[in-house]
KOLSETOR-865390 format. One record per atom (N, C-alpha, C): residue number from 1; residue in three letters; atom name; x, y, z. Coordinates in Angstrom, 2 decimals, always signed. Last residue first. Layout:
BEGIN
num residu atome X Y Z
NUM ALA CA X Y Z
...
//
This chain:
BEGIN
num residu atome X Y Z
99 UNK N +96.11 +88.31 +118.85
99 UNK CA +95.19 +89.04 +119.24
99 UNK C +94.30 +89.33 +118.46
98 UNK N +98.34 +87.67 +117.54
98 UNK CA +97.58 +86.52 +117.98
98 UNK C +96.65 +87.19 +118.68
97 UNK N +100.35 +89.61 +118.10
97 UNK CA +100.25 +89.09 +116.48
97 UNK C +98.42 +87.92 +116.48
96 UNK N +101.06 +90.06 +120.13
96 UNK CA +100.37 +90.78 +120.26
96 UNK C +99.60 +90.57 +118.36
95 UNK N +102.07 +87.25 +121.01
95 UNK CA +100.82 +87.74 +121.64
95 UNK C +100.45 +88.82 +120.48
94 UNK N +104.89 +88.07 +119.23
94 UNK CA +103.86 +86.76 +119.19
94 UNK C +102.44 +86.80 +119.16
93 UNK N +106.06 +90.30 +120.21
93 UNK CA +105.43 +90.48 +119.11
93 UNK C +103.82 +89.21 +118.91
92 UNK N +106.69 +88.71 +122.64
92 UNK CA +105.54 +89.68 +122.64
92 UNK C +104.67 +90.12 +121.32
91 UNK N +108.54 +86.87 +121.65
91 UNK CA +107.15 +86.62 +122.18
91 UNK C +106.45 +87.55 +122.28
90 UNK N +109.89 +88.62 +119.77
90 UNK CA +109.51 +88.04 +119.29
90 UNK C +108.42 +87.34 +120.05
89 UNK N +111.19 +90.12 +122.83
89 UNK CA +111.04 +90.53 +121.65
89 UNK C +109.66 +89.90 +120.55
88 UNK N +112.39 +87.74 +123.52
88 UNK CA +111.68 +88.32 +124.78
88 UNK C +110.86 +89.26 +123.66
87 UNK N +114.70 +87.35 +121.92
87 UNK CA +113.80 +86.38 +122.08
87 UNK C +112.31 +86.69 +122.62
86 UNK N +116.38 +89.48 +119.90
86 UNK CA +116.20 +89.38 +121.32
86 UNK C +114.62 +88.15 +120.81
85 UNK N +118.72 +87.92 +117.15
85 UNK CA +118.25 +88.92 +118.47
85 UNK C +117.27 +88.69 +119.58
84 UNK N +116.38 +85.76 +115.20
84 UNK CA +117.76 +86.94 +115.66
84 UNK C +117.79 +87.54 +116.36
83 UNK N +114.39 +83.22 +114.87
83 UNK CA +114.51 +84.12 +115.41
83 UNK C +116.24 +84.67 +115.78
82 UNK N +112.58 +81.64 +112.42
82 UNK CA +113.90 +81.58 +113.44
82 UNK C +113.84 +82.85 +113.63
81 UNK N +110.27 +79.39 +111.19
81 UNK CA +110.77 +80.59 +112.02
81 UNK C +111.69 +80.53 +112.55
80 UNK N +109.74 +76.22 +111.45
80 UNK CA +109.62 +77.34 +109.95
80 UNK C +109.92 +78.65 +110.23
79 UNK N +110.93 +74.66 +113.02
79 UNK CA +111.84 +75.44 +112.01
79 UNK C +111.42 +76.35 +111.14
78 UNK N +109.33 +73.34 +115.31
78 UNK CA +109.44 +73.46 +113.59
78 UNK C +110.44 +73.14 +112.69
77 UNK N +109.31 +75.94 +116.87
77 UNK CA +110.29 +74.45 +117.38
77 UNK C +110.41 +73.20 +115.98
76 UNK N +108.50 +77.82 +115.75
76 UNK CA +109.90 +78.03 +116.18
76 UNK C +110.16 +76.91 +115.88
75 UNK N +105.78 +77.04 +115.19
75 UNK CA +106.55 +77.06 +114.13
75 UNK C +108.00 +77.47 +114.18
74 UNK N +104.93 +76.60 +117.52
74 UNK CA +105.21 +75.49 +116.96
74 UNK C +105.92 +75.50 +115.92
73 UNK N +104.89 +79.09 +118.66
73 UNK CA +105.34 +78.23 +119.16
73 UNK C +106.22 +77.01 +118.57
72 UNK N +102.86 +79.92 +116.84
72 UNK CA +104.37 +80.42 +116.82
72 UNK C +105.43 +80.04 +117.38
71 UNK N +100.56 +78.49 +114.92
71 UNK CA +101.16 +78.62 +116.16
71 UNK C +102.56 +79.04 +116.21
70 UNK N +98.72 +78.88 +112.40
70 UNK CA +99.98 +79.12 +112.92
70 UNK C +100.22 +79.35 +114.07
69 UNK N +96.51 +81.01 +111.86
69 UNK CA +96.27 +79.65 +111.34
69 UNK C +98.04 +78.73 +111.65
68 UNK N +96.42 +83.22 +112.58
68 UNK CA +96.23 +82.11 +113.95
68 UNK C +95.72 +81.02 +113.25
67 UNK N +96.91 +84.86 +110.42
67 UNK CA +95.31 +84.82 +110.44
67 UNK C +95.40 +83.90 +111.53
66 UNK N +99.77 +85.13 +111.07
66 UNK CA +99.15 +86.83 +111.22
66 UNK C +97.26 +86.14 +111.16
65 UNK N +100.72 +82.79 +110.22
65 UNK CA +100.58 +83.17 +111.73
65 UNK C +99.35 +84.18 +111.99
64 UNK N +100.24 +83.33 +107.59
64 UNK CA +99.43 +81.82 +108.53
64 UNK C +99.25 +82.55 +110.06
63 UNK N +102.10 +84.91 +106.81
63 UNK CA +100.36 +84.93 +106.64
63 UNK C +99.87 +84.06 +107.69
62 UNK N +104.14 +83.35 +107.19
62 UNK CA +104.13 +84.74 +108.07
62 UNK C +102.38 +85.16 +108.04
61 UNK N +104.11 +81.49 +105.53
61 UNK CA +103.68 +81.11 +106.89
61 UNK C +103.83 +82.24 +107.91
60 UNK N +104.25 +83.15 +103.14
60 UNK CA +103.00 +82.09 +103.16
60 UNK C +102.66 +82.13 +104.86
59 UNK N +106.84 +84.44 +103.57
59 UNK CA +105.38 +84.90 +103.54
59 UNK C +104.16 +83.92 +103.61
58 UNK N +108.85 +82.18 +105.98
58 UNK CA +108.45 +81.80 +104.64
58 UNK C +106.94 +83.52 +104.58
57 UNK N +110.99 +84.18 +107.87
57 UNK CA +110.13 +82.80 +107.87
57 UNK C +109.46 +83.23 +106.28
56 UNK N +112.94 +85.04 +110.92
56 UNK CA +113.45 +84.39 +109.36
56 UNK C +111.89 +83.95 +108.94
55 UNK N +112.85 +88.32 +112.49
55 UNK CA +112.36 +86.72 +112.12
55 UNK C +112.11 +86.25 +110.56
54 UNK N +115.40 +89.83 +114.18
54 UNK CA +114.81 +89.34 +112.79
54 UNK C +114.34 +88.00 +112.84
53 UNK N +114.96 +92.72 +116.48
53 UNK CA +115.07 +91.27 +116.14
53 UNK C +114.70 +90.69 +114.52
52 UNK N +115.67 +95.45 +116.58
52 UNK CA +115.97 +94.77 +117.57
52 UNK C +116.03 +92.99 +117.57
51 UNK N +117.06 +96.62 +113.50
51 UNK CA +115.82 +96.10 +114.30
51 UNK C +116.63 +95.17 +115.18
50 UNK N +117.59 +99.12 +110.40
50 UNK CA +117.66 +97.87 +112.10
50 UNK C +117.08 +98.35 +112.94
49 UNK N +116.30 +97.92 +107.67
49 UNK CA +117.00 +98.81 +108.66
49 UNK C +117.07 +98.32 +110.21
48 UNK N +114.13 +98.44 +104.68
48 UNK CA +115.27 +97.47 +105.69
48 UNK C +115.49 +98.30 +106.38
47 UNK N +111.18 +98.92 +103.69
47 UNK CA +112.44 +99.48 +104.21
47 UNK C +113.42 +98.48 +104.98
46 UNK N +108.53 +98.26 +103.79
46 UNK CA +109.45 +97.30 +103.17
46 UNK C +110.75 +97.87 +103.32
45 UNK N +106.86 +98.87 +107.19
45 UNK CA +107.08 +99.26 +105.80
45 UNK C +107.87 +98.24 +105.00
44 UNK N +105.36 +100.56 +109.66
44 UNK CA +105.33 +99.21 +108.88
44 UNK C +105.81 +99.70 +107.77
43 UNK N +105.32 +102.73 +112.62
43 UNK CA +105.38 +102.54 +110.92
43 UNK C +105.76 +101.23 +110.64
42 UNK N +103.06 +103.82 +115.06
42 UNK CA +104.40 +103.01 +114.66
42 UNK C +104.16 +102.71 +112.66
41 UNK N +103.27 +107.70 +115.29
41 UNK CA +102.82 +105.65 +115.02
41 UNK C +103.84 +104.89 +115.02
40 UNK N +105.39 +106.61 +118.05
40 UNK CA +104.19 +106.93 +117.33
40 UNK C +103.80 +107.84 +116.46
39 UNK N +108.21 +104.83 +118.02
39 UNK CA +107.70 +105.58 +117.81
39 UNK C +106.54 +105.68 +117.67
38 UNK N +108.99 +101.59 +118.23
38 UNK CA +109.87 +102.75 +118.76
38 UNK C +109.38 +104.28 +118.84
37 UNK N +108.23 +100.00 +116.24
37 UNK CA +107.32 +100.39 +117.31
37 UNK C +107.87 +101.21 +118.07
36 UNK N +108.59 +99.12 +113.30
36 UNK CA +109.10 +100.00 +113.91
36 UNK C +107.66 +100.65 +115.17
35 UNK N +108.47 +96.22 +110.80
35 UNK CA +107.65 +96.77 +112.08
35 UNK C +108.59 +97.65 +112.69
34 UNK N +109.45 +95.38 +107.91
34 UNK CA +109.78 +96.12 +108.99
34 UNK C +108.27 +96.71 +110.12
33 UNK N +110.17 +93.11 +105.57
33 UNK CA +108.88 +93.97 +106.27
33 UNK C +108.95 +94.37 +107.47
32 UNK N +111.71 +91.80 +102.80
32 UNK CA +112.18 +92.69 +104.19
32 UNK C +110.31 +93.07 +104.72
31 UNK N +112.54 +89.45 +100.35
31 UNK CA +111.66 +90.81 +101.00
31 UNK C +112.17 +90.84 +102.24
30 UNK N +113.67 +86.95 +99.84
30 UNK CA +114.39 +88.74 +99.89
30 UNK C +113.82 +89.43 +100.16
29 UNK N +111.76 +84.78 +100.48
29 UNK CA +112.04 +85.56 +98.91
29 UNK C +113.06 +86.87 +98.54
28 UNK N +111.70 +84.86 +102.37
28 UNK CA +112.35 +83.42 +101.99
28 UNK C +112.70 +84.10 +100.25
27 UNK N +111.88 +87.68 +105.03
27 UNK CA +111.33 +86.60 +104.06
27 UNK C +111.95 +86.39 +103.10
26 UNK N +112.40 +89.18 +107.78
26 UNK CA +112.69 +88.59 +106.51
26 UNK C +112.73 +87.48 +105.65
25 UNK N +110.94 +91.48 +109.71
25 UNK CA +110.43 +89.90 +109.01
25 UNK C +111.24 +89.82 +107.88
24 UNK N +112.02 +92.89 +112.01
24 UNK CA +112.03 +92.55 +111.03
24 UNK C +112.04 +91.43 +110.58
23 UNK N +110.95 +95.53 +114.84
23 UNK CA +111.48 +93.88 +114.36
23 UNK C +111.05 +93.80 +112.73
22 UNK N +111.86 +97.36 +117.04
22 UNK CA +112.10 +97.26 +115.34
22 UNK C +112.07 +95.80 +115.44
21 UNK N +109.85 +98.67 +120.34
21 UNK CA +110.86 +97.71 +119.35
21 UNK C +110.78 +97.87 +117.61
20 UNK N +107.21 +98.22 +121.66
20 UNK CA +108.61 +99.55 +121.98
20 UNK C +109.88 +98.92 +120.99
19 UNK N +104.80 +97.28 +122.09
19 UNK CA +106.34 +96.24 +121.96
19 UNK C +107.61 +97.57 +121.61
18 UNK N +102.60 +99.02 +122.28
18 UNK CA +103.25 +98.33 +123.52
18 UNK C +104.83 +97.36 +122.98
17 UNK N +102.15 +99.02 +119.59
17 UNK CA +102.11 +99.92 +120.55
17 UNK C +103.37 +99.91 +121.88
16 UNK N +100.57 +97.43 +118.19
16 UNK CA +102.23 +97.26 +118.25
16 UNK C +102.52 +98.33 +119.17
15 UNK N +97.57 +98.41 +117.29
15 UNK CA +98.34 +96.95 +118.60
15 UNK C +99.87 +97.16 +118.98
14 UNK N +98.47 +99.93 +115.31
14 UNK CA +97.86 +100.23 +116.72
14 UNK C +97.68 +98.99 +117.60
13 UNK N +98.29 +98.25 +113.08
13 UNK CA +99.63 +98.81 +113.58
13 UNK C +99.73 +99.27 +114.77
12 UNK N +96.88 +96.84 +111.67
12 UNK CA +96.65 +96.48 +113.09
12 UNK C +98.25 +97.35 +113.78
11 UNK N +96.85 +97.96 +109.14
11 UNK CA +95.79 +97.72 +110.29
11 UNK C +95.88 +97.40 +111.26
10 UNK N +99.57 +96.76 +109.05
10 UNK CA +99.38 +98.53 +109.03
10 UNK C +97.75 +98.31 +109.62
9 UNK N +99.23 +94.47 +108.45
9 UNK CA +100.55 +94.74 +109.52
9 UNK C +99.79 +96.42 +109.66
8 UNK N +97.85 +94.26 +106.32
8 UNK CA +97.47 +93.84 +107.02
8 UNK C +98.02 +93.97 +108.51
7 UNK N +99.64 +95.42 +104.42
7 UNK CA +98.46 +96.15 +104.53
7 UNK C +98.20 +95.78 +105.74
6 UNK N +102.31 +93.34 +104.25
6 UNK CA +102.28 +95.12 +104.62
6 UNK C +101.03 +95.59 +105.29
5 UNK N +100.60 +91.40 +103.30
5 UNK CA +101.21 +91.27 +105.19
5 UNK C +101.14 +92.50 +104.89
4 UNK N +100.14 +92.57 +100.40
4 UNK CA +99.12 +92.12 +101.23
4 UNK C +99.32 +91.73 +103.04
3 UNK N +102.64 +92.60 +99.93
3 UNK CA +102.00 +93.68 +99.95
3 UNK C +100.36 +93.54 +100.62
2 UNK N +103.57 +89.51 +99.69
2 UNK CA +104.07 +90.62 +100.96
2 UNK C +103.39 +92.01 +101.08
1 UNK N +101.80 +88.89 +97.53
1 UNK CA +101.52 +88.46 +98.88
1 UNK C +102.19 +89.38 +99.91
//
């Protein structure tokens, strides 16, 4: 399944454009999946490394979000997501995840 977000994060890697940021998904299993928008391209990968924010959340419900079967909203206030670092960060990612 995380190799399947990877792919799916890398198609749409040209959205991430605009969030000028490292954020990192770390998932319930020890995986890592790095968004790096700091650069063009931007690169997606399983690399750890730092990032402006880490969102805690299950792959299942990192899938959910990524198909808007998942409100991000809802899955903050939830719990199934938590968020590290910058907040301002993670909404944009949000939008630009929900596009």
């Amino acid at each position: 399944m995380v190799e399947d977000i990877v792919r799916e994060l890398q198609t749409r890697s040209t959205s991430f454009r605009g969030l000028n940021a490292a954020v990192r998904f770390a998932l319930e299993t020890g995986d890592v999946v790095r968004v790096d928008a700091r650069n063009t391209p931007v690169a997606i990968s399983r690399e750890d490394g730092e990032a402006d924010c880490t969102i805690r959340i299950s792959a299942e419900n990192l899938k959910k979000l990524m198909d808007g079967r998942l409100n991000p909203m809802l899955a903050f206030t939830m719990g199934k997501l938590k968020v590290d670092g910058s907040m301002g960060i993670a909404l944009k990612l949000a939008q630009l995840l929900d596009e």
